[in-house]
Structure formats: C-alpha cells, structure tokens
C-alpha positions as CSV (number, residue, x, y, z in Angstrom):
1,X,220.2,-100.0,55.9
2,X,223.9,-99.1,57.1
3,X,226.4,-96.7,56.1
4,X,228.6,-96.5,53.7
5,X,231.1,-95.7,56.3
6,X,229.8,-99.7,57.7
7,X,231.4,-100.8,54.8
8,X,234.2,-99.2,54.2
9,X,235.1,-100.5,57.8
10,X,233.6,-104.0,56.6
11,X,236.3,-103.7,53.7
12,X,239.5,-103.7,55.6
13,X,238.1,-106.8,57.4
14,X,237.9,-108.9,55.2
15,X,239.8,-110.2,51.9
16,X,237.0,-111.0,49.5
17,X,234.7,-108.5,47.8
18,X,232.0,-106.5,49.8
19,X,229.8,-105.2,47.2
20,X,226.7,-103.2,47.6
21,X,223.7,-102.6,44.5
22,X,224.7,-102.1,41.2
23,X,228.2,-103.3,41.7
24,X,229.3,-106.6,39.4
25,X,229.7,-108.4,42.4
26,X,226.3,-108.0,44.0
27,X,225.0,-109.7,40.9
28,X,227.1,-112.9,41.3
29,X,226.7,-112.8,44.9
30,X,222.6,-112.8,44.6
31,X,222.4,-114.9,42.0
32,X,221.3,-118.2,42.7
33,X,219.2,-121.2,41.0
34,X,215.7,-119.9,41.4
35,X,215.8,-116.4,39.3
36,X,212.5,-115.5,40.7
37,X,213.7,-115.6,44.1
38,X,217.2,-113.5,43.9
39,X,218.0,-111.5,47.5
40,X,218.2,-108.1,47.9
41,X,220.1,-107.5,50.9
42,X,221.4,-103.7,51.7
43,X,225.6,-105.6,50.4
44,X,226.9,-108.4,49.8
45,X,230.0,-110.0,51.0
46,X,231.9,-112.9,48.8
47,X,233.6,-114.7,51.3
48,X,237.6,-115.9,50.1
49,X,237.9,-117.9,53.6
50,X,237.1,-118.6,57.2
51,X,237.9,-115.5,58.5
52,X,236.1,-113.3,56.8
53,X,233.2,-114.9,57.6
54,X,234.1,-114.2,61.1
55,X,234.8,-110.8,60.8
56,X,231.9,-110.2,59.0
57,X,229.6,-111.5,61.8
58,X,231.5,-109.5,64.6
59,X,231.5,-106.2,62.2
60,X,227.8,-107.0,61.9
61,X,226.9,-107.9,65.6
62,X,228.4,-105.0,66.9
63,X,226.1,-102.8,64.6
64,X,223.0,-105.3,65.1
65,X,222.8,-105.9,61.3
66,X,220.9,-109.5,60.0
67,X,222.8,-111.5,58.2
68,X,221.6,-114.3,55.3
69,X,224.1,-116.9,53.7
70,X,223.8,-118.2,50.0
71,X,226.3,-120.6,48.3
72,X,224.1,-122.3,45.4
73,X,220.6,-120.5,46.1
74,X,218.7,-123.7,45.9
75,X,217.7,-123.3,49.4
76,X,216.4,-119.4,49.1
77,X,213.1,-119.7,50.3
78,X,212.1,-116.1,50.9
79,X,213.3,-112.9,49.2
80,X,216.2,-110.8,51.8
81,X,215.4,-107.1,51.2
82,X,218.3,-105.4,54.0
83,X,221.6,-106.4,55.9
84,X,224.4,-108.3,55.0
85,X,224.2,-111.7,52.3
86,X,227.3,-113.5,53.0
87,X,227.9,-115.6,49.7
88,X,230.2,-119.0,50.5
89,X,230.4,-120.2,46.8
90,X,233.9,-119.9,47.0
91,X,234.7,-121.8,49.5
92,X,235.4,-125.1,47.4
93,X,237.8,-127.6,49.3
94,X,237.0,-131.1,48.9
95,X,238.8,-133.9,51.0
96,X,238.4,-137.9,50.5
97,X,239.6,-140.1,52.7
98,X,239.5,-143.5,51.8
99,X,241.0,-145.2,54.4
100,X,238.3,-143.5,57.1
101,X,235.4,-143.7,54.4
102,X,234.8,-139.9,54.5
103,X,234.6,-137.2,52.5
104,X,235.2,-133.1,53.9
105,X,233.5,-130.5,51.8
106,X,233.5,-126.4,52.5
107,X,229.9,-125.3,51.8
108,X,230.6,-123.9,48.2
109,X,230.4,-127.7,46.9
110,X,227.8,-129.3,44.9
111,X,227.0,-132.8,45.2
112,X,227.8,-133.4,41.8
113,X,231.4,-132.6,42.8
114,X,231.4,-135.0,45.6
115,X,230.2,-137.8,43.5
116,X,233.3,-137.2,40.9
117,X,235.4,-137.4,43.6
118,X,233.9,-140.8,45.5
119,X,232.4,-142.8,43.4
120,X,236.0,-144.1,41.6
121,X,237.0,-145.1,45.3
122,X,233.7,-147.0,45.4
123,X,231.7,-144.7,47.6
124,X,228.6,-142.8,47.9
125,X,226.9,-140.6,49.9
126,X,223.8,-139.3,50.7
127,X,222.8,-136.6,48.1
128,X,219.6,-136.0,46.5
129,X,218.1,-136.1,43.1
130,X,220.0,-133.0,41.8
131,X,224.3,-132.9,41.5
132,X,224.2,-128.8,41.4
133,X,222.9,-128.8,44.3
134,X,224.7,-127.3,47.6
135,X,225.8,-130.2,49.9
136,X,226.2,-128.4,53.2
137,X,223.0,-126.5,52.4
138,X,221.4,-129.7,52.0
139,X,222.6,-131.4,54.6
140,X,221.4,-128.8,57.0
141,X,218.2,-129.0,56.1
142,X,218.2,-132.9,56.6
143,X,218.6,-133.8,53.9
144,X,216.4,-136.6,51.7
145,X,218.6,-138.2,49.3
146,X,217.4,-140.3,46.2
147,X,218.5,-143.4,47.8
148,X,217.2,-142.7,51.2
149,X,215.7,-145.5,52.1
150,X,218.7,-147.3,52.2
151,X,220.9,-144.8,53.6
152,X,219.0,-142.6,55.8
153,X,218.5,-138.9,55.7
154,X,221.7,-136.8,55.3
155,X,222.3,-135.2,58.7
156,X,222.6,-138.9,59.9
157,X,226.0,-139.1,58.3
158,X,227.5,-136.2,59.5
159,X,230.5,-137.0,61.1
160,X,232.0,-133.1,62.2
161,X,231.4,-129.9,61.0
162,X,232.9,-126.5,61.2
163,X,230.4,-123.2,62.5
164,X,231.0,-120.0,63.1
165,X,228.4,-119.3,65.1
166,X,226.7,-115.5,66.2
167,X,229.7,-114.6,68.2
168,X,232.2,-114.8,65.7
169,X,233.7,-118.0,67.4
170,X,234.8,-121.0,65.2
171,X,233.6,-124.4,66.6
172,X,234.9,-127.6,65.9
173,X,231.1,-129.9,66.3
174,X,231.5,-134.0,66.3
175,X,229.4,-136.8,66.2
176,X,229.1,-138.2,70.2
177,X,230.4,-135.0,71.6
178,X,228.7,-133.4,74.5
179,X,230.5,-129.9,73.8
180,X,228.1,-128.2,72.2
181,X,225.7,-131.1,71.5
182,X,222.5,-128.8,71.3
183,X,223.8,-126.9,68.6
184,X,225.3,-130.0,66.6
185,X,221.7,-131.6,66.5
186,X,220.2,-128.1,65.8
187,X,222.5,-127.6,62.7
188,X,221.3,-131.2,61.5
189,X,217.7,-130.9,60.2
190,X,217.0,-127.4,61.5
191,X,218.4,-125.0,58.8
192,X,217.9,-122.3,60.9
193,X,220.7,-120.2,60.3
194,X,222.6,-120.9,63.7
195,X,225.4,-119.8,62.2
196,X,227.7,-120.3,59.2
197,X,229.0,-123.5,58.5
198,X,232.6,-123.6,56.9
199,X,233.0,-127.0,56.4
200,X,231.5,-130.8,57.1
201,X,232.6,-134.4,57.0
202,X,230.5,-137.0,56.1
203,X,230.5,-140.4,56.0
204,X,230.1,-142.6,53.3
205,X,229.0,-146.3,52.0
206,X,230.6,-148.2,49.9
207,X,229.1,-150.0,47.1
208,X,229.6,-151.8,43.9
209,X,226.5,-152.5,41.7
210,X,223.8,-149.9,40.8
211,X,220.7,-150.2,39.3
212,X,218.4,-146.8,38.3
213,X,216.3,-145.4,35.8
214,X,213.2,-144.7,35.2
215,X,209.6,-145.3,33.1
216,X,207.9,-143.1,31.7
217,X,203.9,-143.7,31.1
218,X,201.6,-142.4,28.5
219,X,198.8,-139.9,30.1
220,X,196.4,-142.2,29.3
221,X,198.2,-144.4,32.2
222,X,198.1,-142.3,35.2
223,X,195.1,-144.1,37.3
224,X,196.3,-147.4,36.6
225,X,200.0,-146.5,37.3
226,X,198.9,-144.7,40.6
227,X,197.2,-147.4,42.0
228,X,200.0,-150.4,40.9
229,X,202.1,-148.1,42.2
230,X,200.5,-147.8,45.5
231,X,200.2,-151.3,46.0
232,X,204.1,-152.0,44.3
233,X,205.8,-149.6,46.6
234,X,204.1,-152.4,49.9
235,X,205.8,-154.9,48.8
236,X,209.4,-153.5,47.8
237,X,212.7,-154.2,50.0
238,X,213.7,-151.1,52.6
239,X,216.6,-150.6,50.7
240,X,214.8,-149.8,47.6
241,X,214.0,-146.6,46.8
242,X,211.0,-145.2,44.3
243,X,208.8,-142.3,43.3
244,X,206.5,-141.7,40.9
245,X,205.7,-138.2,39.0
246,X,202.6,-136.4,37.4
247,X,204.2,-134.3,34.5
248,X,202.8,-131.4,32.9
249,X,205.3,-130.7,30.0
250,X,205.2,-127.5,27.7
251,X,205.0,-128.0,23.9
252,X,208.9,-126.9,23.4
253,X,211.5,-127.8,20.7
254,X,214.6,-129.3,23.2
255,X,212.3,-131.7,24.4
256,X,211.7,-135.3,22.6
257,X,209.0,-135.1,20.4
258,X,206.3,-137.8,22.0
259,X,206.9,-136.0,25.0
260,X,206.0,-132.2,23.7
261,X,202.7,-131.1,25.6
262,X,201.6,-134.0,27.0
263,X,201.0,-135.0,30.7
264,X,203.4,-138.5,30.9
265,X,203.8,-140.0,34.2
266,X,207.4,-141.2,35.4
267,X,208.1,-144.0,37.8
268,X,211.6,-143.5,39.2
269,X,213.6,-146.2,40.8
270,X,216.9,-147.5,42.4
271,X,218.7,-149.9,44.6
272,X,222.0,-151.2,44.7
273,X,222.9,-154.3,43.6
274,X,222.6,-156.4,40.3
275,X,220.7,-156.4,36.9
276,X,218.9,-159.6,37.8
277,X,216.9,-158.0,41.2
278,X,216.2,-154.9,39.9
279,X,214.5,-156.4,36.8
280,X,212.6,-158.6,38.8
281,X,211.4,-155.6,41.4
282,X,210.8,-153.5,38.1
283,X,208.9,-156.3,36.5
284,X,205.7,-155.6,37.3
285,X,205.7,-151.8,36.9
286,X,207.0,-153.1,33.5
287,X,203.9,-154.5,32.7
288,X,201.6,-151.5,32.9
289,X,200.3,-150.1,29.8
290,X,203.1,-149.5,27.2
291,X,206.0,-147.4,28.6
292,X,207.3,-144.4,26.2
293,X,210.5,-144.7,27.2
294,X,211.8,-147.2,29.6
295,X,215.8,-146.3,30.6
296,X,216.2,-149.0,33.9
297,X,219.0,-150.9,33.9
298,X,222.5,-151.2,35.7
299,X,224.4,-147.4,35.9
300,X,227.8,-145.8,36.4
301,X,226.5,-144.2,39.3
302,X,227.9,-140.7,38.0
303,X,224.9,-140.1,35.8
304,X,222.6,-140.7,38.7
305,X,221.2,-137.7,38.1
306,X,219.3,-139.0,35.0
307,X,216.9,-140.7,37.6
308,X,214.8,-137.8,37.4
309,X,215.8,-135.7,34.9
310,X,216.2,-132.7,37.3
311,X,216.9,-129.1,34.8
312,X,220.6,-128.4,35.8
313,X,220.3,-124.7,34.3
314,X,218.7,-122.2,36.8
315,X,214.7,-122.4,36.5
316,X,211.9,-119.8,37.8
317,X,209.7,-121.8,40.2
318,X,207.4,-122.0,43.3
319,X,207.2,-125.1,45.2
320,X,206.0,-127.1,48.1
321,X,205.9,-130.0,49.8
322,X,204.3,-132.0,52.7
323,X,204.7,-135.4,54.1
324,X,201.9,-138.2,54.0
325,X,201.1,-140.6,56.3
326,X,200.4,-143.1,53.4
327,X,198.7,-143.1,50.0
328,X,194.9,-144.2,50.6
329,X,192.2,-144.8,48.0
330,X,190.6,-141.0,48.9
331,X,194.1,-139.0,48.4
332,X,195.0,-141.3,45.7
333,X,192.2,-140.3,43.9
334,X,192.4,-136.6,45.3
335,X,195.5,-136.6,43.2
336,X,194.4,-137.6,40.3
337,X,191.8,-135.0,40.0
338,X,194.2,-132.2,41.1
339,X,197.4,-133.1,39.1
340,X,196.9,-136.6,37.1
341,X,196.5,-136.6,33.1
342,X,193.4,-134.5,32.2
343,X,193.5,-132.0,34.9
344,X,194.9,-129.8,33.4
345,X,197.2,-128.5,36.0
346,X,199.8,-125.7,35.8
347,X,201.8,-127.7,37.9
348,X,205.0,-129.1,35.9
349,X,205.6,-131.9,38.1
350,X,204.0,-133.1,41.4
351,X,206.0,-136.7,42.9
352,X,205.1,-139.0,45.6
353,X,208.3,-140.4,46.7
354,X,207.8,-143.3,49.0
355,X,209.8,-142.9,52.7
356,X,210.3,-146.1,54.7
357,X,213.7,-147.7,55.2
358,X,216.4,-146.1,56.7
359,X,214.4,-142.9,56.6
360,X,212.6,-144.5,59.5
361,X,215.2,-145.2,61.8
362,X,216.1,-143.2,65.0
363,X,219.5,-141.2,64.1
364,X,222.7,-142.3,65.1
365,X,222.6,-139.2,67.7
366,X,220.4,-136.5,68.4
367,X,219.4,-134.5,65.2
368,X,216.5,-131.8,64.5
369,X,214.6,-134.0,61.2
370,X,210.9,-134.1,61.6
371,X,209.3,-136.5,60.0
372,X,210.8,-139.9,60.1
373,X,207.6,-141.6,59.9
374,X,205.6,-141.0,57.3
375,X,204.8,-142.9,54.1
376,X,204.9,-140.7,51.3
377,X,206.6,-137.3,50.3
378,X,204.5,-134.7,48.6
379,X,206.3,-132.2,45.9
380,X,204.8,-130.1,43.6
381,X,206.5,-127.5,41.5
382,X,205.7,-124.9,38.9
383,X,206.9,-121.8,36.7
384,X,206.9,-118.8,39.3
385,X,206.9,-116.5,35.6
386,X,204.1,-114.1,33.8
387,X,201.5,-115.3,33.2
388,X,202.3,-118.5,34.7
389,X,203.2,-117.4,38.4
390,X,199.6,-116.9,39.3
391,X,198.3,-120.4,37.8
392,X,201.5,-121.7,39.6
393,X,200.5,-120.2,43.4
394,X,196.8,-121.4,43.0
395,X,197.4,-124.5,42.1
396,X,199.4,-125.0,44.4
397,X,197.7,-123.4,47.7
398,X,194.5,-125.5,45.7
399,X,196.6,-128.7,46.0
400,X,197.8,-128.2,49.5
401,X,193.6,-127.2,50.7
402,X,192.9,-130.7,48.9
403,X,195.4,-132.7,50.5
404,X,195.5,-131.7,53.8
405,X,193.5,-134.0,55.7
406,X,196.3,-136.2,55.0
407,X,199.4,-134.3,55.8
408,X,202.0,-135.2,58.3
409,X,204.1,-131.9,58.0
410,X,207.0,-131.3,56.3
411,X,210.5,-131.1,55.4
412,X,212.0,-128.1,55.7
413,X,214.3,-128.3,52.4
414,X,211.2,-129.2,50.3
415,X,208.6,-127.5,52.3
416,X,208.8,-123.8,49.7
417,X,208.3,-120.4,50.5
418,X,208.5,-119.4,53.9
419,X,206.1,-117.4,55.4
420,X,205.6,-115.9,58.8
421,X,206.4,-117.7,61.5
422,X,203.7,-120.2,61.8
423,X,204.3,-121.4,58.3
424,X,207.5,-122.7,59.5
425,X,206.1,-125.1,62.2
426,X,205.1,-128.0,60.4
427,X,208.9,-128.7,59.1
428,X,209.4,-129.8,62.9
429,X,208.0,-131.8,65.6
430,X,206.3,-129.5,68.7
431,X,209.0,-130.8,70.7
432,X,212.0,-130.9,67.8
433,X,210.8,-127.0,67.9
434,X,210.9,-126.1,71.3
435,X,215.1,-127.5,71.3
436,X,215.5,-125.0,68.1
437,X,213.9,-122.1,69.6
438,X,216.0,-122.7,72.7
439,X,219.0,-123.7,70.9
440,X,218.5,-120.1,68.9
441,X,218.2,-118.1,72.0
442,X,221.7,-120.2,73.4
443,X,223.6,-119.3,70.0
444,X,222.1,-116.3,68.2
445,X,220.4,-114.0,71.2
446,X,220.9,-111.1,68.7
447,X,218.5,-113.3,66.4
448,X,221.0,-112.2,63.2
449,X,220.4,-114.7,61.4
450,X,216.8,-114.5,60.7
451,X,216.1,-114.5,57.0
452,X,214.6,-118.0,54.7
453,X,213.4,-120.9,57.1
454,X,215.0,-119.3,59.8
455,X,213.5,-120.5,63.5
456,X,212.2,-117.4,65.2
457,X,212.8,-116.4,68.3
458,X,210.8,-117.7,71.5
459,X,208.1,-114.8,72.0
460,X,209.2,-115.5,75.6
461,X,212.8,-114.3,75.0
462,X,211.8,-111.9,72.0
463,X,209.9,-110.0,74.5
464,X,211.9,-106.8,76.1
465,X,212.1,-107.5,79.8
C-alpha cells in the first residue's frame, strides 16, 4: 500500500489516468477476459503513451512498489492484490509494411486487428485460435499459433521490439543483435515480466489458399475418433495442423439445438493450400461415424477463428495445460475415462492439439520456449463460477494426477493458474530457467515485476548478503 501523496506525485507524471478503487477507471483498467480472475492492485495507471510507462516505473522504483501490466487480460494468471497495474490497452498503433513483409503492433492490439490489416496484402502471421486475443502478450509467452506447425511458435518471428525495462530505460531489441541479446531471448518465451514492452515487429508469410474447418462427432464417437485420430495425425504433412476436442456443452438456448447438452467431439484442422489436398487429408476423418456438422472447406482466412469456435465475449474459467510426449494406447484411454463422452466431466472442453512441424525446429536465434519436442498439447478448461468452480478445480487437478506419467511440461501461456514458485518450473527447461533467473537478476534486481507467471528471483540473489 502507498500513499495518496504517491499518487498525487504519480499524477503529474504521467498523461493518462491513475486511478485508485472505486474510481471508473480502476474498473476498465482491471477488467480483463477472465471475470473470475480481475486484479486488485493498490491503483491503476491507463497508460496514453511510452512515457508514462516510463515514468511510472521510475516513480515506482524509487519507492520499491511491484508493478503488473494488463492490456487484454487473457494472460492473468494469478489475482494482483497491491502496487501498481499498468493497463497498455491503449496503446493501439498498427504498421504494415508490405514491401519488408512485416507488421509493427503496440501491445494494446488483438490479433484479430492484425489479421484485418494483413491478410488483404496476402499475409499472415502467427496468432492463435482466438482474434481478441493480445498479440504482444501472446507473443511473449511464445506463442502457439493455430497453424503452428507450419509456421513455428510466435517468438520465432519476432523481428524487434520495444521494452522499457526496470530502470525506466527504453530499448530498442533486434533479431541478431548482441546488445542486449539475453534479454531479447528472455522476452521471447519467458513472460516474465522483464519489463514493459511498447511495441513489436513481426514477420510475416505470405500465402494464397486456405483450407480450415472443422468436424464435429456425435458422443457416441469419441473412442473411435480418438484412436483414428491418433493414428491420422502420423501420417499428416508438417505443415498441417490438427486438434481434436472432448466437449462438455450446457443445455442453453444460443446454442444449436443437436448440440444442447450433449458431449460432441470436434476434430479441427488447417493447412494452406487448395480444396483438392485438404479433402484428401480430411478424407478419412470424414469417414468416421456420421459427422453433426462438418464446416471444412476452402476460407477467407478472416474468419479463421471459426476453427474452433473460441467465445469472443469474456468467460469465467480455470484452465491448464501440459505438453505430451505422444498419445499412447494407456493415455489415450486415460482420456477417455477422464473427459470422453460418458464421463461426465465438468470440464467444457479438453483438446489434444498435435505439435510437430515447425514447432520442432531450433529458433532462428536464441529464445526462452520450452518444449519444442513434444507430440501433443494438453488443454482443459472449465467454468471457474458457483457451483461450478469447485467441479472445475477437481476435475482438473484429477485430470492432471491422471495424466502425469505422460507429461513433458508446459507452456507457459496455456499452463493456468500460477502458483508458487515451483509451479512455474515446468513452462521451462532446467537450463532455459537458469538464463531467466539470471536474465531477471541483470534487468529487474528490484524484482518489480513479480506478479502472474513471473520468474522468481534466484534464492541465491534473493538472499540479503
């Protein structure tokens, strides 16, 4: 807790709104797309440009005050009950540049602005499943976009980015540059909270034809569409991208009838290029029982997001995830019992979204993502509301006891709730951890930035000498 006097001072800083509880601007500033997980922090500042946010870390550094940073909230991962939540919604500049095949965001943009932008110049980039949410967020974090396994993870197209870092200092951070290189690698795939970043570039790929959509299985289905799917996913190109999905879906009026309270399971799928190979990869997936609704075909990439049908309105939830090494008989059939049609699971959705591909390659220089060899991707989410919240958390902590003979960590975007510090481990490598510790104690000594899947200190250098 500061004083109010901390403010006031914090006020003639800065040019956006400082705003402390009960004010009008707290509530938009700690508002984000989970409403069970909305901060608390002691104020709130909405940032109006680049140097606020540096003011506001000096102002706060000089009085030892932790700092969190929101723009979209989909990355809260832990609730921030004191110091200061500095809220870059606002910041909203969006660049293309054709000729270089890049695209510069500030970290107030969603994806779903970035694809408006590129895709009528023929370009894409690596987002996820969901257009609302943050890209710089996401991108810090790694990054694992829908179409990964032909692109990569995120952080691998960074191309510069913009940080102000514990010190207040602005740095300019590029792809090959040996200024700074620790903290450029730590800032891609670490989340971390190194600092603030103001703005990215990334590059893109060009394309021309897409093909995407999805199947969606009666309940009755889910064994047999597990185990085609298991042996489907072997045999598809690296640059094809899949997942399949255990639904749990409440008897509700907006959704389609066949659908209401049933347990469906939905095969997701694209790849760029033409009609004619993705019908023939989809064909025998196709073949499997008879689909409720089959919506694969060629798309304007736009609606991407129809792949899978991610809620764009905010949602309540609890998640997790974990990453497999691969999909054998014993988990497959571990899954089934936990999540597949008949369990009866609280869970909403639990998908297993095959890795591979590009996710597998080494980056393009030195980045903090964990994980870049594993099979599968594990993520299970559910309604974090009474009375559902406490069905939610034990299914899920039951799900994660079942399936952890077969884990291979995590990714720290997907991974859920953080916890203490040991919970945050298995989103990075022993060794990928080690760099972020050290890179924390190099960049944030103060350790300000501490809240969400922040890395904690070393207990070497946390210790008082």
């Amino acid at each position: 807790m500061f004083q109010e006097s901390d403010l006031a001072t914090l006020r003639t800083l800065v040019h956006g709104t400082v705003s402390s509880p009960g004010d009008p601007g707290y509530v938009i500033d700690t508002s984000g797309y989970n409403p069970s997980m909305v901060q608390r922090p002691d104020a709130t500042l909405g940032a109006a440009g680049v140097e606020d946010i540096q003011n506001a870390i000096r102002w706060a550094a000089q009085r030892e005050i932790p700092l969190g940073i929101q723009a979209t909230g989909h990355g809260a991962a832990a609730l921030m009950d004191s110091g200061l939540l500095i809220n870059t919604s606002r910041l909203q500049d969006i660049v293309v540049d054709p000729e270089a095949g890049t695209v510069t965001v500030g970290p107030g943009v969603r994806w779903g602005q970035v694809l408006e932008e590129i895709v009528p110049e023929g370009f894409t980039g690596p987002h996820g499943s969901s257009g609302t949410v943050g890209t710089v967020g996401y991108v810090s974090g790694g990054g694992l976009p829908l179409m990964g396994r032909a692109l990569g993870f995120a952080s691998d197209h960074v191309f510069s980015l913009d940080v102000v870092t514990a010190d207040g200092r602005l740095r300019r951070l590029e792809s090959g540059n040996a200024d700074d290189a620790e903290l450029f690698a730590a800032l891609r795939g670490g989340k971390g909270n190194f600092g603030v970043i103001t703005s990215m570039t990334l590059a893109l790929t060009g394309f021309t034809d897409f093909y995407g959509g999805g199947i969606m299985y009666p309940q009755d289905a889910g064994p047999e569409v597990l185990h085609a799917f298991r042996e489907w996913t072997s045999q598809l190109p690296p640059d094809a991208s899949a997942s399949l999905a255990f639904l749990h879906l409440p008897d509700v009026p907006f959704l389609p009838e066949p659908l209401r309270g049933t347990a469906p399971v939905h095969l997701r799928f694209g790849k760029f290029g033409s009609q004619e190979t993705g019908d023939a990869l989809l064909e025998p997936m196709r073949h499997l029982s008879t689909p409720i609704m089959d919506t694969a075909g060629p798309m304007d990439y736009r609606a991407v997001g129809s792949i899978h049908m991610d809620p764009d309105d905010p949602v309540p939830a609890l998640d997790r995830g974990s990453l497999l090494s691969d999909l054998s008989g014993p988990l497959a059939d571990e899954l089934l019992n936990q999540v597949g049609p008949g369990s009866e699971s609280p869970l909403m959705m639990t998908e297993i979204r095959l890795m591979g591909g590009m996710l597998a390659a080494d980056p393009p220089v030195p980045d903090a993502v964990s994980g870049r060899g594993a099979g599968f991707h594990l993520y299970s989410v559910g309604l974090n509301v009474p009375p559902a919240a406490d069905a939610t958390a034990a299914a899920l902590e039951q799900l994660n006891t079942a399936i952890e003979p077969y884990t291979a960590g995590a990714l720290v975007n997907l991974q859920g709730p953080s916890g203490g510090d040991p919970d945050r481990h298995p989103a990075w490598e022993p060794e990928v951890f080690r760099r972020l510790q050290a890179a924390k104690t190099t960049y944030d000594p103060q350790n300000l930035f501490r809240f969400g899947h922040a890395v904690p200190m070393s207990q070497v250098q946390a210790e008082p000498t």
